[in-house]
C-alpha positions in Angstrom: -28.8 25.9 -22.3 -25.7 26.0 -24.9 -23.4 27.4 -22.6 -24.2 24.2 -20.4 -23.9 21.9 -23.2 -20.3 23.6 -24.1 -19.5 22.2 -21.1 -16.3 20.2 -20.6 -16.1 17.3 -18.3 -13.3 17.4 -15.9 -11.8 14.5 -15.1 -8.8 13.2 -12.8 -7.1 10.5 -13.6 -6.2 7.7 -10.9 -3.3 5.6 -11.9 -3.9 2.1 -9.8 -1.3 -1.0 -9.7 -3.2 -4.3 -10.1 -2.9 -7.5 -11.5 -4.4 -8.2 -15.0 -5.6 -11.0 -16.4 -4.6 -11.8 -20.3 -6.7 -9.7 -22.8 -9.1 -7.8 -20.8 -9.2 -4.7 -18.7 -8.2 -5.2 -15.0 -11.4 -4.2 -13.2 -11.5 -7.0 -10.2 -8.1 -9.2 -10.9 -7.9 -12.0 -9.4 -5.1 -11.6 -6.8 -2.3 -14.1 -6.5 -1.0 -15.6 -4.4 1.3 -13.6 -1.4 5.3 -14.5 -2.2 5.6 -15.8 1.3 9.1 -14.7 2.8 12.4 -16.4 0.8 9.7 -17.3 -2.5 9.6 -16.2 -5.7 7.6 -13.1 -6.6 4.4 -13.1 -8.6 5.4 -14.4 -12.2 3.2 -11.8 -13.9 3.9 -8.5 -13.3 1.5 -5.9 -11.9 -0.3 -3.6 -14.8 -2.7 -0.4 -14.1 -5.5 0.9 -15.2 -7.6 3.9 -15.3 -10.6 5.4 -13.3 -12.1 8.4 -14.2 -13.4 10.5 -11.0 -15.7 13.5 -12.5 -15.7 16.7 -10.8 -17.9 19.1 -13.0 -20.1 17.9 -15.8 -19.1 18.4 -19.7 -19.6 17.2 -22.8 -16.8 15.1 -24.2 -15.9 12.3 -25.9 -14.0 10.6 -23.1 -16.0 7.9 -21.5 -15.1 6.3 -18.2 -14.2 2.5 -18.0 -17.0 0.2 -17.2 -17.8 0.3 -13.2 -19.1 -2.8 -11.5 -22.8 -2.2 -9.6 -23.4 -3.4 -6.8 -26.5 -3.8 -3.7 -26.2 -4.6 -0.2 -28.5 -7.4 0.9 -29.8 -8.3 -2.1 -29.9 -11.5 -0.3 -28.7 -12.8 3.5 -29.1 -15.6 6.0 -31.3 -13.7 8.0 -33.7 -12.7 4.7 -33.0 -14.9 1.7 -34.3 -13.3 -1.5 -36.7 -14.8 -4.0 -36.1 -15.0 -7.2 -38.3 -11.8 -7.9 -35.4 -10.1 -5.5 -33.0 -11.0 -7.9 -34.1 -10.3 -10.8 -35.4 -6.5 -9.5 -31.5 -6.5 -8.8 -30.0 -7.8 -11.7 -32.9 -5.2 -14.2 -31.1 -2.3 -11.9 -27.5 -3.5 -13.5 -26.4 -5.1 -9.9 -23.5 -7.7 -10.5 -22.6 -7.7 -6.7 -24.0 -8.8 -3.4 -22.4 -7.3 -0.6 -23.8 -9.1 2.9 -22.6 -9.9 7.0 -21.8 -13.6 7.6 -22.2 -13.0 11.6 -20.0 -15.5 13.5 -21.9 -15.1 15.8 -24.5 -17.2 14.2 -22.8 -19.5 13.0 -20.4 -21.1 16.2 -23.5 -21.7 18.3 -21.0 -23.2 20.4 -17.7 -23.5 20.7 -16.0 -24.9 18.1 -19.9 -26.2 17.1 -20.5 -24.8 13.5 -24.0 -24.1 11.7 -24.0 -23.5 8.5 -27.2 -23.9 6.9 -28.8 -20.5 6.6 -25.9 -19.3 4.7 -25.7 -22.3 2.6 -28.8 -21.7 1.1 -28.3 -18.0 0.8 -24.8 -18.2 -0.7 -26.1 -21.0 -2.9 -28.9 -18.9 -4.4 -26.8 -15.7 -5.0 -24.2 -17.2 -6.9 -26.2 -19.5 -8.7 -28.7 -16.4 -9.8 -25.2 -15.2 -11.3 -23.9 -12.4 -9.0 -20.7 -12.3 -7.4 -20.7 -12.1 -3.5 -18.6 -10.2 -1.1 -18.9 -11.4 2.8 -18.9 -9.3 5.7 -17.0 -11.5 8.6 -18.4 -9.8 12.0 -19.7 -10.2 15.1 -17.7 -11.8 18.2 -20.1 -14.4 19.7 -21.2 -13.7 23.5 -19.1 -16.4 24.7 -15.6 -15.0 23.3 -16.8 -11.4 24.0 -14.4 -9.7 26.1 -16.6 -6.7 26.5 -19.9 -5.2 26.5 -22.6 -5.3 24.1 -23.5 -2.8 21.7 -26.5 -0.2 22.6 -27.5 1.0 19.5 -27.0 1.0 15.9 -25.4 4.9 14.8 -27.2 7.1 11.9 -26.7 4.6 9.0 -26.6 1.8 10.5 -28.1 -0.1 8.4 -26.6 -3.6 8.9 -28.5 -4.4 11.8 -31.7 -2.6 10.2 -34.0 -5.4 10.7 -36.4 -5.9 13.4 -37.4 -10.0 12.1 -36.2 -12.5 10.3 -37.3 -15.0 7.7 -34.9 -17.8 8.2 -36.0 -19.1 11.6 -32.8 -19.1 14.3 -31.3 -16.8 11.8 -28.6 -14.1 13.5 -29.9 -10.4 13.4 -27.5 -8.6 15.6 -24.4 -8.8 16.6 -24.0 -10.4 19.6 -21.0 -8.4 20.8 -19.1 -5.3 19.0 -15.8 -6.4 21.3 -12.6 -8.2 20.4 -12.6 -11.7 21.0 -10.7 -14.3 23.2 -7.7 -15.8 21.6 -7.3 -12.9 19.4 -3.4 -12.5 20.4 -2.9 -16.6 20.7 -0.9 -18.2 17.7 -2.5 -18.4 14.5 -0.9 -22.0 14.0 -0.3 -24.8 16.7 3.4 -24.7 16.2 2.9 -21.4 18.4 4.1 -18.7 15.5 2.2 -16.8 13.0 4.0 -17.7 9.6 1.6 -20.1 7.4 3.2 -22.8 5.4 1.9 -26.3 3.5 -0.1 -28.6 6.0 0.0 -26.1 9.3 -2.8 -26.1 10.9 -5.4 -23.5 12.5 -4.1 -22.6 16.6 -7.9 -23.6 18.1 -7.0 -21.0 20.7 -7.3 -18.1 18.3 -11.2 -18.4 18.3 -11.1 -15.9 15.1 -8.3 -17.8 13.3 -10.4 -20.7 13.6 -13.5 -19.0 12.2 -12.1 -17.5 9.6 -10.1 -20.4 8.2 -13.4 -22.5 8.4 -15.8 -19.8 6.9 -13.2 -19.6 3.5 -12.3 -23.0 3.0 -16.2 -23.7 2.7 -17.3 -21.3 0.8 -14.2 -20.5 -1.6 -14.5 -22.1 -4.8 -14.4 -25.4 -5.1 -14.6 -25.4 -1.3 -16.5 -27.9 1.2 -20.0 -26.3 0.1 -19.2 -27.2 -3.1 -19.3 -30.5 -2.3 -21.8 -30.9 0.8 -24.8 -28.6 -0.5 -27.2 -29.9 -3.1 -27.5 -27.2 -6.1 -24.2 -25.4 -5.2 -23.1 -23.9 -9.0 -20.4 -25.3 -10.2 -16.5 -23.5 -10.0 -18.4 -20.6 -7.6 -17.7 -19.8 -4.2 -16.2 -16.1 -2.6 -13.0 -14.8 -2.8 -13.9 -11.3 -1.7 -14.0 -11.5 2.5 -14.1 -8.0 4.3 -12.7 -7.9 7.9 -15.9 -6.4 10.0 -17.9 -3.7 8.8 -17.3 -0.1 10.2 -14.4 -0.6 12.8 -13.7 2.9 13.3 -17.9 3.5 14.5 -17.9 2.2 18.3 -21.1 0.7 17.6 -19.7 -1.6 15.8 -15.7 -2.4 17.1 -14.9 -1.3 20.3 -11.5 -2.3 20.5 -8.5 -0.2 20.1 -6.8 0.0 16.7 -4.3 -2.1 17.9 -6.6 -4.6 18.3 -8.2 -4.0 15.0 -4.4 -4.4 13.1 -4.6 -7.5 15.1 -7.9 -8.7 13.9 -7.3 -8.0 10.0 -3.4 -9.6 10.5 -5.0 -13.0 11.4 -7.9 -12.7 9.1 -5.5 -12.6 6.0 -3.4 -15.4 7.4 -5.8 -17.8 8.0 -8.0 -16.9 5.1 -4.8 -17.2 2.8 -4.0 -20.3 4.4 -7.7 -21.6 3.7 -7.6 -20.4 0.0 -4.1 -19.0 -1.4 -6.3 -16.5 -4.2 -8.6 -15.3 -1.0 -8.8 -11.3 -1.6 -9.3 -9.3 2.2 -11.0 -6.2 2.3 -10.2 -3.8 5.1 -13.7 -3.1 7.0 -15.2 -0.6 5.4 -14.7 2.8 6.6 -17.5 5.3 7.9 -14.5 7.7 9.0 -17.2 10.3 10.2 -16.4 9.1 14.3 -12.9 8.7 13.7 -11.7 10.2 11.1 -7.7 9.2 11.8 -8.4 5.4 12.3 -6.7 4.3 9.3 -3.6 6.2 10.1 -3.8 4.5 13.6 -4.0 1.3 12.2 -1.5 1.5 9.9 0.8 2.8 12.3 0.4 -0.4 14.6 1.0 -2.5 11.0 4.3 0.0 10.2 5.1 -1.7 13.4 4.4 -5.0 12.9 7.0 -7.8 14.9 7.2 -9.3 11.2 7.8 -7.0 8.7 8.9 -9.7 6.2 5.6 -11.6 6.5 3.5 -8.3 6.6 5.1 -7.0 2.8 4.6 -10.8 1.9 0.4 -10.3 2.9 0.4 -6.6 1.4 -0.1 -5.1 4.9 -2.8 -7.6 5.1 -5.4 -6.8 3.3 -5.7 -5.9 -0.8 -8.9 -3.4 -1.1 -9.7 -0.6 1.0 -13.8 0.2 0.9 -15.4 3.3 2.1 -18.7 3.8 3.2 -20.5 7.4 2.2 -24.1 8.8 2.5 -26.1 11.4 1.4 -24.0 13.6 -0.3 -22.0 13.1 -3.2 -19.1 15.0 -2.5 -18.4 13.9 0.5 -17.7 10.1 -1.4 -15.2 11.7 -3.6 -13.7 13.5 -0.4 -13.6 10.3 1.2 -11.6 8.4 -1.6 -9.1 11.1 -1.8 -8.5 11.0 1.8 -7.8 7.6 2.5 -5.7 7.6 -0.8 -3.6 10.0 0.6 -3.1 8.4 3.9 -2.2 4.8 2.2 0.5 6.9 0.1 1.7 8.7 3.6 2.7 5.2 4.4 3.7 3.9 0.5 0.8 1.9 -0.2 -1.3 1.5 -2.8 -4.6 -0.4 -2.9 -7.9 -0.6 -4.7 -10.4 1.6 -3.6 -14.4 0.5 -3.5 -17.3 2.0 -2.2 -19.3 -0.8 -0.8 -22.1 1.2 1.1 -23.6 4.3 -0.1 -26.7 6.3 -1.1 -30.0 8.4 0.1 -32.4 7.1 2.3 -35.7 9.1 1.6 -38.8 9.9 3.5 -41.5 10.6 0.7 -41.5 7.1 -0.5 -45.3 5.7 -0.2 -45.7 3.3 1.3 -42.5 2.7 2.6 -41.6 4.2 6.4 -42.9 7.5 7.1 -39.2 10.0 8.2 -38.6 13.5 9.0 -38.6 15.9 6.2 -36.1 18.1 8.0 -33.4 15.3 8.6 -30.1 16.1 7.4 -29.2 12.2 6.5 -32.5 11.7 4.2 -34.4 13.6 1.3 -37.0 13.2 -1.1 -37.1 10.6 -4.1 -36.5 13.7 -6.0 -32.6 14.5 -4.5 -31.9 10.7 -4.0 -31.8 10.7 -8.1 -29.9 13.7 -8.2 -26.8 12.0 -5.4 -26.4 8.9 -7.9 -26.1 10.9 -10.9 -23.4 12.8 -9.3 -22.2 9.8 -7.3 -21.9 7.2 -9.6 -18.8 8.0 -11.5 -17.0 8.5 -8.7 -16.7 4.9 -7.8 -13.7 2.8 -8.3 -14.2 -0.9 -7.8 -17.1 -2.6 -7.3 -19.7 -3.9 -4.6 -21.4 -1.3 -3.6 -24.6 -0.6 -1.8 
C-alpha cells in the first residue's frame, strides 16, 4: 500500500571503537597486539564505524554497511564438507565458518595430541576461501573435575549429531566441567604475565591446549608447514572460549571459574600468536540471564589489574546466540551492550548462532507444529528478513 511504502526506516546508530586498517571500512580489523604492562600503546589509533540496527521498515536512501554472513558447520572434524557443501554455502553469500574444535578429541591422552581430523577440515575450509572461527570446548574425561553432561538444552545444536563421518572423530563433549590445572601457573616461572621465550606451565592442562591448538593453526603456524595442501598465509585468528557458558549443559563451573578459563585462554593464545582475536563464549543468556555481569565482576577483580587492561579484559568480541524470534536478537545486543558499558567496556558485538528451525521441511525431520522454538518454512523467511540487519559483526549461524 502507499502508506507502507511512505514508510521511513528507523534506524539507531551504534558508534563502535575498533581498529582500522588503511583505506577500507573496519568491519573485522585485525587486532594488535595487547601493549603488555610498561610497553608502548598501539601505534595506530583506534577509529569507529557505523552499524545500522533497524527497528521498523521504511523507505530511505540510507543503506546499512556491508555485514559479513556467516554458517555454523559448514564444515567440522566430525563431518567434513564436500565441495558441493561449500559451494551451497558460498551461493547463500556465507564468508564464515563458525565450528567446535573439542579438546577432548584431540588430547587422547595426556599431553598426547591428534590432530588429523581437523587438519583436513581446517585445510578444506580455508582453502575453499572462507574464513574460520573455532570453538575451543570440551574438558577431556581425564581432567574432568565433575560430572558429565545429561542432555543437550532446546537449541542445542552443537552436539546435534547422532554419527560421524570421520572415523574416531569427537561428537560430544566428554565433560561440561572445569578442568584440572585450571588455577596452576600459565608459565613455568609460576606467574601469569607472558613475555618473549616463556613457556606454557604443563600443569595448566587448558594453557597447554590452547597454546598448542593456536600456534598450529594460526597463520603461518605448524599446519602450515606439516599438512600437504594447507593455503598459503591462512590459518585462524578468531578462537571463541567454549560455546554457551552460561547453559549448564554446557559449563558447569561457577563464573569464577569461567573468568578463569577465558583469563588463561587469552594469555596463552596471545602468547602462541600476538594478533590471536578471543571471543567470549557465546551467550544463550536465556538460563542465566546475569552471567556476564557475574563474570565481569570476578574480572573487575582481577589480582592483576595492569595485565587484565593490557588483554582488554581478556577477550575482544562478545557473541550472542538468538533463536526464533527476531526481536529477541536485537534485545539481546542491547543488553549485553549495556552491561559491558556498566563496567566501561566496549567491544564488538556478533551474532554467531541464530535462526528458525522448522518442521514442514520434506523430507527433512518430521517436529511438532505447536512448538514454540520452530515454525514453518513460511515464518523462518519472515525472522531473517527482520533479523538480518540487526547483526553487527560477522560469523553467524
Amino acid at each position: 500500500m502507499p502508506a507502507r511504502r511512505a514508510l521511513l526506516i528507523l534506524l539507531i546508530l551504534l558508534t563502535l571503537g575498533m581498529t582500522a586498517r588503511e583505506g577500507e571500512t573496519p568491519l573485522l580489523p585485525a587486532r594488535p597486539a595487547a601493549p603488555m604492562p610498561g610497553g608502548e600503546p598501539p601505534a595506530s589509533p583506534p577509529t569507529t564505524f557505523q552499524v545500522y540496527l533497524p527497528l521498523v521498515a521504511r523507505q530511505g536512501s540510507e543503506a546499512p554497511p556491508r555485514v559479513d554472513f556467516g554458517l555454523v558447520f559448514i564444515t567440522s572434524a566430525e563431518w567434513p564438507a564436500d565441495p558441493d557443501r561449500f559451494d551451497r554455502a558460498r551461493r547463500l553469500g556465507a564468508r564464515w565458518d563458525r565450528w567446535p574444535l573439542y579438546w577432548s578429541g584431540v588430547e587422547i591422552s595426556p599431553g598426547v595430541y591428534r590432530w588429523a581430523s581437523v587438519d583436513t577440515a581446517l585445510r578444506d575450509a580455508l582453502a575453499q576461501g572462507f574464513e574460520v572461527s573455532l570453538i575451543l570446548l570440551g574438558t577431556p574425561g581425564f581432567y574432568a573435575t565433575g560430572g558429565l553432561p545429561l542432555r543437550p538444552p532446546v537449541g542445542g545444536s552443537i552436539l546435534r549429531r547422532s554419527e560421524a563421518r570421520t572415523p574416531g572423530a569427537p561428537i560430544a563433549i566428554a565433560a561440561a566441567s572445569p578442568p584440572a590445572g585450571l588455577y596452576a601457573p600459565i608459565f613455568t616461572d609460576g606467574t601469569d604475565r607472558p613475555g618473549p621465550g616463556k613457556t606454557i606451565n604443563p600443569e595448566n592442562r587448558w594453557a597447554a591446549f590452547v597454546y598448542q591448538a593456536v600456534a598450529r593453526y594460526r597463520p603461518g603456524g605448524a599446519a602450515s608447514r606439516e599438512v600437504p595442501g594447507w593455503p598459503a598465509g591462512r590459518g585462524v585468528r578468531d578462537w571463541e572460549i567454549w560455546n554457551e557458558p552460561d547453559l549448564s549443559f554446557f559449563w558447569s563451573g561457577s563464573a569464577a571459574d569461567y573468568a578463569r578459563l577465558l583469563r588463561v585462554a587469552a594469555i596463552a593464545a596471545r602468547q602462541a600468536d600476538p594478533q590471536a582475536r578471543i571471543l567470549f563464549g557465546g551467550l544463550a543468556i536465556f538460563e542465566k540471564p546475569d552471567w556476564l555481569r557475574e563474570v565481569l565482576t570476578v574480572l573487575r577483580n582481577d589480582p592483576d589489574p595492569q595485565l587484565r587492561d593490557a588483554f582488554g579484559w581478556y577477550f575482544d568480541i562478545l557473541p550472542v546466540h538468538s533463536y526464533s524470534y527476531a526481536w529477541q536478537t536485537f534485545r539481546y545486543l542491547n543488553q549485553v551492550k549495556g552491561t559491558l558499558g556498566a563496567f566501561g567496556l566496549i567491544k564488538e558485538l556478533w551474532v554467531n548462532e541464530s535462526g528458525l528451525p522448522v518442521w514442514d521441511d520434506y523430507p527433512g525431520p518430521t517436529w511438532d507444529p505447536n512448538s514454540g522454538y520452530r515454525g514453518r518454512r513460511r515464518r523462518q523467511r519472515r525472522m531473517w528478513c527482520r533479523a538480518r540487519p540487526t547483526r553487527s559483526g560477522a560469523g553467524r549461524g
